[in-house]
PDB file with SEQRES, HELIX, SHEET and CRYST1 records, atoms N, CA, C and O in Angstrom:
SEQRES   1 A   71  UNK UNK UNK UNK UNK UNK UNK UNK UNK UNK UNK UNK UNK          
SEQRES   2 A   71  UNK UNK UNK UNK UNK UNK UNK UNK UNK UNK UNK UNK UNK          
SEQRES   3 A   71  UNK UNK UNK UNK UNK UNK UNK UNK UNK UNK UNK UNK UNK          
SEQRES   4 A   71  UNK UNK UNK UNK UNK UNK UNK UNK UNK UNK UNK UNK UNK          
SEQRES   5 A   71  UNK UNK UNK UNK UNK UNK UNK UNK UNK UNK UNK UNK UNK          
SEQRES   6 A   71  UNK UNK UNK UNK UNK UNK                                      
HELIX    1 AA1 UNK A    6  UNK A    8  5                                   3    
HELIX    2 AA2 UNK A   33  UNK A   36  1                                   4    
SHEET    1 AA1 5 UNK A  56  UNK A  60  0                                        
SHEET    2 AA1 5 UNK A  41  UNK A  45 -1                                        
SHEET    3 AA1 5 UNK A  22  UNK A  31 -1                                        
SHEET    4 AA1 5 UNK A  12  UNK A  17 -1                                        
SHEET    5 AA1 5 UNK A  64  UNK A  69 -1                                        
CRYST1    1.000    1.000    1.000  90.00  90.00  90.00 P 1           1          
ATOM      1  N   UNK A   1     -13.415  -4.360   5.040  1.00  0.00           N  
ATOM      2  CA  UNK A   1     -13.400  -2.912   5.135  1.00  0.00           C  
ATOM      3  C   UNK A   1     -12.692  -2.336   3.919  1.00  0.00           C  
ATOM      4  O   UNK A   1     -11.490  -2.559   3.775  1.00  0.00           O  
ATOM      5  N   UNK A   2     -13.308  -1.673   3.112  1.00  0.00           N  
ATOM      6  CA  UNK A   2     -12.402  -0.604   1.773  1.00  0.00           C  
ATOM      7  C   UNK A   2     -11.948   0.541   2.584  1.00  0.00           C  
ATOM      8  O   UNK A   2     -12.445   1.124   3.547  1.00  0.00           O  
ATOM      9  N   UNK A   3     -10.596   0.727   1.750  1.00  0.00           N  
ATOM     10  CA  UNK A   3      -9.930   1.884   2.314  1.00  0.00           C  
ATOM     11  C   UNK A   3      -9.969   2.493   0.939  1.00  0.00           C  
ATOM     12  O   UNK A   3      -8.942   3.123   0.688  1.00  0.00           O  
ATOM     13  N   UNK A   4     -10.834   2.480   0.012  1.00  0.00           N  
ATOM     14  CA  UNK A   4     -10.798   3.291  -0.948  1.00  0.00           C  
ATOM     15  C   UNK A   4      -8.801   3.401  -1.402  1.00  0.00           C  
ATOM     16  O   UNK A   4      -7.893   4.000  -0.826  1.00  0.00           O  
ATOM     17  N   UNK A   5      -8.803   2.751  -2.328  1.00  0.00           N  
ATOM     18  CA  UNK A   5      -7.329   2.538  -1.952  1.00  0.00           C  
ATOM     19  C   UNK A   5      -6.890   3.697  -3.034  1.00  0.00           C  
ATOM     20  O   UNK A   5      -5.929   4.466  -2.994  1.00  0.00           O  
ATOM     21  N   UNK A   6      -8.162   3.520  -4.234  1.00  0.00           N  
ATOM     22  CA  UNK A   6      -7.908   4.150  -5.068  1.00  0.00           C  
ATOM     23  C   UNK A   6      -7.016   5.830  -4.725  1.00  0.00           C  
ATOM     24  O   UNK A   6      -6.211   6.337  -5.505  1.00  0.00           O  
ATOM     25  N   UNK A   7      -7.310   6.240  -3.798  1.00  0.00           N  
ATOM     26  CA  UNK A   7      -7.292   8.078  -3.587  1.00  0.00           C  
ATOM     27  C   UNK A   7      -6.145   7.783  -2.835  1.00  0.00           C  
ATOM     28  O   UNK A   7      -5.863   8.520  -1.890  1.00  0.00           O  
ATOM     29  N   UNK A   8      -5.197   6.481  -3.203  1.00  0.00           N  
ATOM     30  CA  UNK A   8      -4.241   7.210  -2.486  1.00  0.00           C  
ATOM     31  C   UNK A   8      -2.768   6.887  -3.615  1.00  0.00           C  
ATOM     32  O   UNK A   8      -1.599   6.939  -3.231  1.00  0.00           O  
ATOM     33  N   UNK A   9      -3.241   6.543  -5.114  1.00  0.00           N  
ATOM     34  CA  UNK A   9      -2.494   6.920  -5.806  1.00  0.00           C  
ATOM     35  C   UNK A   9      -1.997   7.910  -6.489  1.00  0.00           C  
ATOM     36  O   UNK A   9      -2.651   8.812  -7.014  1.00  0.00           O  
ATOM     37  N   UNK A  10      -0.283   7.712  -6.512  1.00  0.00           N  
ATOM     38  CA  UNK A  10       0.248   8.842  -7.050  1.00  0.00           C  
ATOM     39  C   UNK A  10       0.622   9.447  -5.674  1.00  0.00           C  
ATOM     40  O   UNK A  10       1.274  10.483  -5.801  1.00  0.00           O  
ATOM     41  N   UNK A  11       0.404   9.110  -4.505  1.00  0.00           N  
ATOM     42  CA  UNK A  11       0.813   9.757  -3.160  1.00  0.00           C  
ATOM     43  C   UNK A  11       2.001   8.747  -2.135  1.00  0.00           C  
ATOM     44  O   UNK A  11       2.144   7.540  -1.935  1.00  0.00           O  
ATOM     45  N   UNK A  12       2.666   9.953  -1.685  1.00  0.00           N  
ATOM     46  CA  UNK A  12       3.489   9.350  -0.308  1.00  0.00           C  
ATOM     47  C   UNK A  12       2.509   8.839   0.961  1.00  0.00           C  
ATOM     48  O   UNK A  12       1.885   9.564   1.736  1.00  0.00           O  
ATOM     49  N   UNK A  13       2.542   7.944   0.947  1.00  0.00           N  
ATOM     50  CA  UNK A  13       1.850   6.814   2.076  1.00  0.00           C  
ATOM     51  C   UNK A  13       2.449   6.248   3.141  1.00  0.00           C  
ATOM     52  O   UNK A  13       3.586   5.778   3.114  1.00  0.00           O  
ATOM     53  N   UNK A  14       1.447   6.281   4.457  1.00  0.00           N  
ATOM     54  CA  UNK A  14       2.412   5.391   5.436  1.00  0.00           C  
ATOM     55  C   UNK A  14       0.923   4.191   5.495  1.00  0.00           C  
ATOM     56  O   UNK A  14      -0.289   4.402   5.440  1.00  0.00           O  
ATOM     57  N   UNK A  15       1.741   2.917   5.630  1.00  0.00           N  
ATOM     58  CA  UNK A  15       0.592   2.165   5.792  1.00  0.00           C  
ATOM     59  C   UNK A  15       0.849   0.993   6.836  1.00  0.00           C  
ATOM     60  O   UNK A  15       1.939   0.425   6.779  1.00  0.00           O  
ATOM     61  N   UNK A  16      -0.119   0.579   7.822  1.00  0.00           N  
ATOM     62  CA  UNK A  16       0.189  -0.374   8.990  1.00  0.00           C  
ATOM     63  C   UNK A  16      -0.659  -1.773   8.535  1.00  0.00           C  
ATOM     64  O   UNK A  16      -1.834  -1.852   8.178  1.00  0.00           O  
ATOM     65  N   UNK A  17       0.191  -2.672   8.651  1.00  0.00           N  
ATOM     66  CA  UNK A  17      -0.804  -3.715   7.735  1.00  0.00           C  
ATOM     67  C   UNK A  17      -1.169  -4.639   8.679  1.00  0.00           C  
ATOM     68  O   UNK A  17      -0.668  -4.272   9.742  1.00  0.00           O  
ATOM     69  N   UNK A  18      -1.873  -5.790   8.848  1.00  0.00           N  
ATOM     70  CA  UNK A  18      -2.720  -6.258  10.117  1.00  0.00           C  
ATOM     71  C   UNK A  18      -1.768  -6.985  10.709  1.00  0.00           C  
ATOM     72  O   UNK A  18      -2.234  -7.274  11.810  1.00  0.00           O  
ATOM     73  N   UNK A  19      -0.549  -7.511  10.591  1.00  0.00           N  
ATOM     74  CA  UNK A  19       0.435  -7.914  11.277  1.00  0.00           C  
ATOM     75  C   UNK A  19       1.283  -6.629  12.121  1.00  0.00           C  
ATOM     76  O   UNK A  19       2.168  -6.941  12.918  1.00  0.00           O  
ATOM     77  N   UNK A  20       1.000  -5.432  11.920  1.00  0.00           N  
ATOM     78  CA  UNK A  20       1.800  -4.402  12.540  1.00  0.00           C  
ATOM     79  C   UNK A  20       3.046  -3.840  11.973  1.00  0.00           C  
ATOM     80  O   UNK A  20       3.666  -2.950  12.554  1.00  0.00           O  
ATOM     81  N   UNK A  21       3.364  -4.275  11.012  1.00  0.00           N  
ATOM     82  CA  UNK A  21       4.345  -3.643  10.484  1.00  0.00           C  
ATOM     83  C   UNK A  21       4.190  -2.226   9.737  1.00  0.00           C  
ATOM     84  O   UNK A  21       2.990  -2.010   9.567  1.00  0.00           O  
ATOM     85  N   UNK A  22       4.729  -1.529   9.399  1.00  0.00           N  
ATOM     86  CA  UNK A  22       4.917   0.065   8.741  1.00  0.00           C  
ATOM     87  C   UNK A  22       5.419  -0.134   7.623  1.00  0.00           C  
ATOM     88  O   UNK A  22       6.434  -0.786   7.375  1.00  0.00           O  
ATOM     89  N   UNK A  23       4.646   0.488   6.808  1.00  0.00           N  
ATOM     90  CA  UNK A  23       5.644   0.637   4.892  1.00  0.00           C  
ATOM     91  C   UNK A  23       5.220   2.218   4.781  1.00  0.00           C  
ATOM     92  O   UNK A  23       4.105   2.693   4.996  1.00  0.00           O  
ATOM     93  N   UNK A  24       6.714   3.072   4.288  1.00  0.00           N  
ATOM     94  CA  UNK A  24       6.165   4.025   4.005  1.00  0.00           C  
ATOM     95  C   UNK A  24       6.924   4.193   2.472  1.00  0.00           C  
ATOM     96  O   UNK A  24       7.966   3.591   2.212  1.00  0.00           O  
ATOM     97  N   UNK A  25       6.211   5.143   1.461  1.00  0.00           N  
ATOM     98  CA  UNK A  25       6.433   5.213   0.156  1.00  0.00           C  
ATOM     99  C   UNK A  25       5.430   5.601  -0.666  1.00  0.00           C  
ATOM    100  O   UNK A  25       4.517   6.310  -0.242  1.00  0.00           O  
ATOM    101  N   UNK A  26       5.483   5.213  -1.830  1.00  0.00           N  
ATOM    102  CA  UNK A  26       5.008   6.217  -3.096  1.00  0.00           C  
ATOM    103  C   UNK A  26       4.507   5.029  -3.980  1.00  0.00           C  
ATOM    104  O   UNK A  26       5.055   4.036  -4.457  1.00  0.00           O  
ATOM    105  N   UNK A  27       2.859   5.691  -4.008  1.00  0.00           N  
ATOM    106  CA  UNK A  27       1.749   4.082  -4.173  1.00  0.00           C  
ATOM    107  C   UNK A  27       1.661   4.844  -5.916  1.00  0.00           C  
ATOM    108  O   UNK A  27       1.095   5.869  -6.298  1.00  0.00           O  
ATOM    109  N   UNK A  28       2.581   3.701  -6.753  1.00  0.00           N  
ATOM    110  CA  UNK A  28       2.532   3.970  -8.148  1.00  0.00           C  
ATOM    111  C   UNK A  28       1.822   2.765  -9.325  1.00  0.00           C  
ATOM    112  O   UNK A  28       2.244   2.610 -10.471  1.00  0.00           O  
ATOM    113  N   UNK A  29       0.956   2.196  -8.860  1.00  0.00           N  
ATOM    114  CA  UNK A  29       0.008   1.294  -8.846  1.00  0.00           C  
ATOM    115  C   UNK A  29      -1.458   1.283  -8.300  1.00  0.00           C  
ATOM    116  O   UNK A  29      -1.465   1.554  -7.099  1.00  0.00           O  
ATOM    117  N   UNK A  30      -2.765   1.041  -8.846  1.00  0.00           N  
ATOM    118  CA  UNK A  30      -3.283  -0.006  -8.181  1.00  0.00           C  
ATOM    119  C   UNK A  30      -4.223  -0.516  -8.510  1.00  0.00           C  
ATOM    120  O   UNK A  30      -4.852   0.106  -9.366  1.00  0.00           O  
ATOM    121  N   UNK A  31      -4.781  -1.773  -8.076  1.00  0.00           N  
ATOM    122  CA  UNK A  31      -5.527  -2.706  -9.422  1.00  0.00           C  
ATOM    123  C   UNK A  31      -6.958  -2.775  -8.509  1.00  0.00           C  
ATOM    124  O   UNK A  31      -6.793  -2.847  -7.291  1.00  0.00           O  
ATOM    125  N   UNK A  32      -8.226  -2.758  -8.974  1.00  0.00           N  
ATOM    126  CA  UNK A  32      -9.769  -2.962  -8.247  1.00  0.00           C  
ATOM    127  C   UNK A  32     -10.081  -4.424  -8.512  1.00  0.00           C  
ATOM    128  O   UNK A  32      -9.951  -5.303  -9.365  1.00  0.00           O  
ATOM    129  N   UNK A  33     -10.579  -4.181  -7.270  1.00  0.00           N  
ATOM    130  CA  UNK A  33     -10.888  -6.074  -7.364  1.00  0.00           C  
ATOM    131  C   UNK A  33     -11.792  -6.584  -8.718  1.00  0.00           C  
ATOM    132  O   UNK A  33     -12.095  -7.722  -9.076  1.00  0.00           O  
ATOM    133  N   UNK A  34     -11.957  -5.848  -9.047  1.00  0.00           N  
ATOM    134  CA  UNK A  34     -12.963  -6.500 -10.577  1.00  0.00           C  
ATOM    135  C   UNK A  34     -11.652  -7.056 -11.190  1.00  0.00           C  
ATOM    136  O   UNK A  34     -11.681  -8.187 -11.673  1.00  0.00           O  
ATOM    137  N   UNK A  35     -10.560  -6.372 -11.202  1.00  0.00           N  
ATOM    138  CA  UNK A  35      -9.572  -6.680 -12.462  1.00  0.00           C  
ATOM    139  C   UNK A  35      -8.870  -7.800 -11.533  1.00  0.00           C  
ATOM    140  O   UNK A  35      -8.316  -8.791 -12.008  1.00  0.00           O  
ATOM    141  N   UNK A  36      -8.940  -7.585 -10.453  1.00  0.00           N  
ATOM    142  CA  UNK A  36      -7.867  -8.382  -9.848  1.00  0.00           C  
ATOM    143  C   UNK A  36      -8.323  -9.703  -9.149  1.00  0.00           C  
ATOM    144  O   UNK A  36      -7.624 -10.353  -8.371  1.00  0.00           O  
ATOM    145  N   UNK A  37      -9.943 -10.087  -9.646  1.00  0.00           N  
ATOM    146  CA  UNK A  37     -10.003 -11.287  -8.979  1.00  0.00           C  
ATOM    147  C   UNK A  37     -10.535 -11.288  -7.451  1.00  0.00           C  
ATOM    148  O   UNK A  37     -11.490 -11.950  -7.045  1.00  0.00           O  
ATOM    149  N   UNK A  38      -9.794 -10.485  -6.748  1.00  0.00           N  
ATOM    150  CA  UNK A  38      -9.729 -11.096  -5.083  1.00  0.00           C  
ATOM    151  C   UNK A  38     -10.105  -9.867  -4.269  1.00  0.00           C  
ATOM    152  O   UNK A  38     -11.151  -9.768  -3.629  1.00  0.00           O  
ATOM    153  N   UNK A  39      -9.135  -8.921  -4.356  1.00  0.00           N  
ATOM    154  CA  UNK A  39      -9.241  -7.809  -3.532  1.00  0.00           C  
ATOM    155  C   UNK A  39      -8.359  -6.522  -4.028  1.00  0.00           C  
ATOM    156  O   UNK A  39      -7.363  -6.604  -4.747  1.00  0.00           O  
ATOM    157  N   UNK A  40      -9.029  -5.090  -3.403  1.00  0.00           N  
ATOM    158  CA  UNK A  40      -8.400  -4.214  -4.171  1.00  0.00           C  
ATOM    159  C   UNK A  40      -6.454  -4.281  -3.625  1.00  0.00           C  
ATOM    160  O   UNK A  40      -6.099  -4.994  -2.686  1.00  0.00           O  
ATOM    161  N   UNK A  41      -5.589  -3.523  -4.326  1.00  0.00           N  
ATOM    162  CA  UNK A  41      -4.710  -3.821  -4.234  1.00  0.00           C  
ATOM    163  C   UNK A  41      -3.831  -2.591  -4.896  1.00  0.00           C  
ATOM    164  O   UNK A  41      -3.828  -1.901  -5.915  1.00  0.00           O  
ATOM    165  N   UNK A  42      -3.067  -2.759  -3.642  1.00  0.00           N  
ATOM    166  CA  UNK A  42      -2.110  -1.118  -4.023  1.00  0.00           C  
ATOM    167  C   UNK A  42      -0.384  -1.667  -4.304  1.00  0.00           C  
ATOM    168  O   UNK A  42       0.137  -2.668  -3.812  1.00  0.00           O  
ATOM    169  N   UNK A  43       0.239  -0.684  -5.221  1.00  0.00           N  
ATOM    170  CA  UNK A  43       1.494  -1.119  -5.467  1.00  0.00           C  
ATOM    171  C   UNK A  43       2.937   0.062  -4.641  1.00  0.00           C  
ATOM    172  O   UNK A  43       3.225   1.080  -5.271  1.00  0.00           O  
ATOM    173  N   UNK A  44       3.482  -0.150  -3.665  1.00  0.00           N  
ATOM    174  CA  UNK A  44       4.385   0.854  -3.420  1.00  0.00           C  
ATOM    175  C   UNK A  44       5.744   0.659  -3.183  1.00  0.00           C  
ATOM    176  O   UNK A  44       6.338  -0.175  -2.500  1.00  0.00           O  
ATOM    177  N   UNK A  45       6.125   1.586  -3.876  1.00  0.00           N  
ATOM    178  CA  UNK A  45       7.774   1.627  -4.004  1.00  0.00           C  
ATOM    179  C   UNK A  45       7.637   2.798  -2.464  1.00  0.00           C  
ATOM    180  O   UNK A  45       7.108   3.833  -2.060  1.00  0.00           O  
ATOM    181  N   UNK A  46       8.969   1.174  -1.917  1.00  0.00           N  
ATOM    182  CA  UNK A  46       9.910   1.952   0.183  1.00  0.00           C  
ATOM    183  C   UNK A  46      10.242   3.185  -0.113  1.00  0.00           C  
ATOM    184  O   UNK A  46      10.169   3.889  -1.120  1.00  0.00           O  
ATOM    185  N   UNK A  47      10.535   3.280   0.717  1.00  0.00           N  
ATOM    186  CA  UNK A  47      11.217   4.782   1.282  1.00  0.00           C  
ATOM    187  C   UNK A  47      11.941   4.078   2.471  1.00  0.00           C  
ATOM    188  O   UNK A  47      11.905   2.942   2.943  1.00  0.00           O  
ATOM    189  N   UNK A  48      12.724   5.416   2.803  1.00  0.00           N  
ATOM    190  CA  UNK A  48      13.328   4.825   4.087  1.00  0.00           C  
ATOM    191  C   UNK A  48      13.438   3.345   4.655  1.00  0.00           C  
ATOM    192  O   UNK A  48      12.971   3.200   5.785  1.00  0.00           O  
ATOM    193  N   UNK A  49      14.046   2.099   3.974  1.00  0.00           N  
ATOM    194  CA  UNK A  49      14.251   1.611   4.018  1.00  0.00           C  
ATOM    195  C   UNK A  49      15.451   0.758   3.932  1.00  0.00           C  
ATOM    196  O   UNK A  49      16.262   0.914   3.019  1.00  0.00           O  
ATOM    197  N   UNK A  50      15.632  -0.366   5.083  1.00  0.00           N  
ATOM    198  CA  UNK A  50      17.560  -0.792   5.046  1.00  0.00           C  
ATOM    199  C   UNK A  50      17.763  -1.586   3.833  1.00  0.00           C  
ATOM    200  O   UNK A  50      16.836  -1.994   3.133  1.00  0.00           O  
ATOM    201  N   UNK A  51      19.343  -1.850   3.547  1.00  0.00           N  
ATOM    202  CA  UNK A  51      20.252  -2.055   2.799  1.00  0.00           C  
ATOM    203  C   UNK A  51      19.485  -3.515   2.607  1.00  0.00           C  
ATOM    204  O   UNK A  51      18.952  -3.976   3.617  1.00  0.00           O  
ATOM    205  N   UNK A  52      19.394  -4.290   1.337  1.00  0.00           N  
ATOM    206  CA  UNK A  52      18.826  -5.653   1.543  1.00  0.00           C  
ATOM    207  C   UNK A  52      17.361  -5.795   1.545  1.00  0.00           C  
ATOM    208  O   UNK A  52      17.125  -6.870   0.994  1.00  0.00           O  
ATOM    209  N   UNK A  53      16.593  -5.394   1.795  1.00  0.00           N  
ATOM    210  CA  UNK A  53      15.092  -5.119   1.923  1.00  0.00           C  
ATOM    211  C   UNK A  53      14.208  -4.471   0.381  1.00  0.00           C  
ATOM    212  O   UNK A  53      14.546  -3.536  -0.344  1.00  0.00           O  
ATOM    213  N   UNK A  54      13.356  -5.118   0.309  1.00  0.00           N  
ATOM    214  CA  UNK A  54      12.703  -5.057  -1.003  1.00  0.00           C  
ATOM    215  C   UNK A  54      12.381  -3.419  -1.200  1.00  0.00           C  
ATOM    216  O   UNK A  54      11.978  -2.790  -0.221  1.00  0.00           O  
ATOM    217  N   UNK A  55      12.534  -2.873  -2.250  1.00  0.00           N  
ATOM    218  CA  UNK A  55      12.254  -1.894  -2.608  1.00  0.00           C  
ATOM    219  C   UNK A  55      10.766  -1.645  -3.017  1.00  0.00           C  
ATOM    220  O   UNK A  55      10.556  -0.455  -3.253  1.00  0.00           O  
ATOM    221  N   UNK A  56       9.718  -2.432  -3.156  1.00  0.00           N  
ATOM    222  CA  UNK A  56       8.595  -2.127  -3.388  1.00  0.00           C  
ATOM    223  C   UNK A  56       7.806  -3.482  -2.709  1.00  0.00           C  
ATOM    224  O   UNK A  56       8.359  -4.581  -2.692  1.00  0.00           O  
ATOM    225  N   UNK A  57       6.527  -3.272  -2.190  1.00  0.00           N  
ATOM    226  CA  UNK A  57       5.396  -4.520  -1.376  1.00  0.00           C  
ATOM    227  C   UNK A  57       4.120  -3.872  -2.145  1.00  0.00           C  
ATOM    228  O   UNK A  57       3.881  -2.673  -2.297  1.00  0.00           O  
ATOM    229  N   UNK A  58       3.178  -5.268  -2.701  1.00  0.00           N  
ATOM    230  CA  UNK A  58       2.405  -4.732  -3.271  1.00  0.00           C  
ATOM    231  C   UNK A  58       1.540  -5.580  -1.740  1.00  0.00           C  
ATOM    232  O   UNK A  58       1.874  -6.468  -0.956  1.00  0.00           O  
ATOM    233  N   UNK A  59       0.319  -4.711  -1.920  1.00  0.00           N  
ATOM    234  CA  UNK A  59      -0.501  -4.927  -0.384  1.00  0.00           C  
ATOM    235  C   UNK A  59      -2.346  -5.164  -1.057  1.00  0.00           C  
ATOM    236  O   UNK A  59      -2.743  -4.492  -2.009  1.00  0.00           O  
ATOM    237  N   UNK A  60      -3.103  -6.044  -0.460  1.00  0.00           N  
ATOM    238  CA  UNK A  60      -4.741  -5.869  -0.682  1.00  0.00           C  
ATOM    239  C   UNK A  60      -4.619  -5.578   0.666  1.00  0.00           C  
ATOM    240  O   UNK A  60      -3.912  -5.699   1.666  1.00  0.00           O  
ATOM    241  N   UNK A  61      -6.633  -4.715  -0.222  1.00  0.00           N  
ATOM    242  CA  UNK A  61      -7.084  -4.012   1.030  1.00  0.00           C  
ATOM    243  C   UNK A  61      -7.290  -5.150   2.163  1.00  0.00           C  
ATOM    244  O   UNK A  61      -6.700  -4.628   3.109  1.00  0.00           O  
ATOM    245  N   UNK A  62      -7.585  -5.907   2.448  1.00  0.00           N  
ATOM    246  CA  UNK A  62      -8.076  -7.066   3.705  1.00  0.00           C  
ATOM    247  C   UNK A  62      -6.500  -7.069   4.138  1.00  0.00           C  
ATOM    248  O   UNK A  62      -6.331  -7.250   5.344  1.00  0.00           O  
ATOM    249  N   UNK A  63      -5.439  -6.915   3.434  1.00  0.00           N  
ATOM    250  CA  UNK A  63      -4.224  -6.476   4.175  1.00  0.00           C  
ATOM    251  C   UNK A  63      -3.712  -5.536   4.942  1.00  0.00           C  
ATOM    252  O   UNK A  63      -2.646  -5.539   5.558  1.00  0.00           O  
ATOM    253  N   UNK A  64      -4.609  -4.653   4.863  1.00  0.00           N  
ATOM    254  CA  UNK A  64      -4.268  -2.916   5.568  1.00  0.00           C  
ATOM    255  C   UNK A  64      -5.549  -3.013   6.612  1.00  0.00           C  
ATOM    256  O   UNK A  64      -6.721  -3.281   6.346  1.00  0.00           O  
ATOM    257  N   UNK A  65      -4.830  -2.653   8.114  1.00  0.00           N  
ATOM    258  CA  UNK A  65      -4.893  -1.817   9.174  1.00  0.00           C  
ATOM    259  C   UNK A  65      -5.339  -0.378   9.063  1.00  0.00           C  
ATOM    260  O   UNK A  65      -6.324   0.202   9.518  1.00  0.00           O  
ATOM    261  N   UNK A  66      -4.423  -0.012   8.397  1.00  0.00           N  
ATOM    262  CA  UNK A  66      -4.487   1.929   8.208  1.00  0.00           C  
ATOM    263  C   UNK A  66      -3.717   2.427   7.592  1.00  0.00           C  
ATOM    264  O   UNK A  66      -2.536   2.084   7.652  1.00  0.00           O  
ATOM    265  N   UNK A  67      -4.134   3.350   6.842  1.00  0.00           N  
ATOM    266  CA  UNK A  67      -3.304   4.009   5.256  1.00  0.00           C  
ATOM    267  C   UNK A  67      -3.762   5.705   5.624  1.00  0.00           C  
ATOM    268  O   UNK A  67      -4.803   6.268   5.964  1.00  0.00           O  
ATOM    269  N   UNK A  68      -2.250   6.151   5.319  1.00  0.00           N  
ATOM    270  CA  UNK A  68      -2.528   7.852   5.454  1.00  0.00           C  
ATOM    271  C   UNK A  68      -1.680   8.581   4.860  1.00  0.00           C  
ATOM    272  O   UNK A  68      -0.504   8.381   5.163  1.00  0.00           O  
ATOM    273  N   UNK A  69      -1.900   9.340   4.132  1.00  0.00           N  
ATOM    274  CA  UNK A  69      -0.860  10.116   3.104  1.00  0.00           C  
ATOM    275  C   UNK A  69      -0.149  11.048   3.922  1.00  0.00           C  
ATOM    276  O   UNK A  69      -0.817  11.725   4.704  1.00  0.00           O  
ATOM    277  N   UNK A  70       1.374  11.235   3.867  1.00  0.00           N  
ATOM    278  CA  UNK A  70       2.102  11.969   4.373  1.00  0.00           C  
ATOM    279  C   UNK A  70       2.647  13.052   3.886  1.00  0.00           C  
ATOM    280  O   UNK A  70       3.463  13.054   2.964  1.00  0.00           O  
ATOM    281  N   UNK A  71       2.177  14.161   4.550  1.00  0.00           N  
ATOM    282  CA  UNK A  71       2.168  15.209   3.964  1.00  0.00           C  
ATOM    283  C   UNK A  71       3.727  15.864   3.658  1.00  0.00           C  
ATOM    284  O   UNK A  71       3.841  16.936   3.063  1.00  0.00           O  
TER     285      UNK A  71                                                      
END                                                                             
């Protein structure tokens, strides 16, 4: 399934990835599967996130559940 990942750079994102977890943040990246070999692929720097915990998860689309820009 494409989530058109492209249209959601440069935006605040919440995204649920097929394990269920939540990332929300600011998608300042992202590479199309032509360049990338495998699958499309978005880059985002956390938000709201605890002390210790990576400041940015880069994600492919076959990794995402559901992606929605927060307004």
């Amino acid at each position: 399934m494409s989530h058109k990942l492209w249209n959601y750079l440069r935006e605040n994102v919440e995204v649920v990835d097929t394990n269920g977890n939540v990332y929300r943040g600011y998608v300042y990246d992202f590479v199309d599967e032509v360049d990338n070999e495998e699958d499309d692929e978005i880059n985002i720097n956390l938000i709201n996130r605890k002390q210790g915990e990576p400041t940015e998860i880069t994600l492919y689309d076959s990794e995402i559940k559901s992606i929605k820009i927060l307004k």
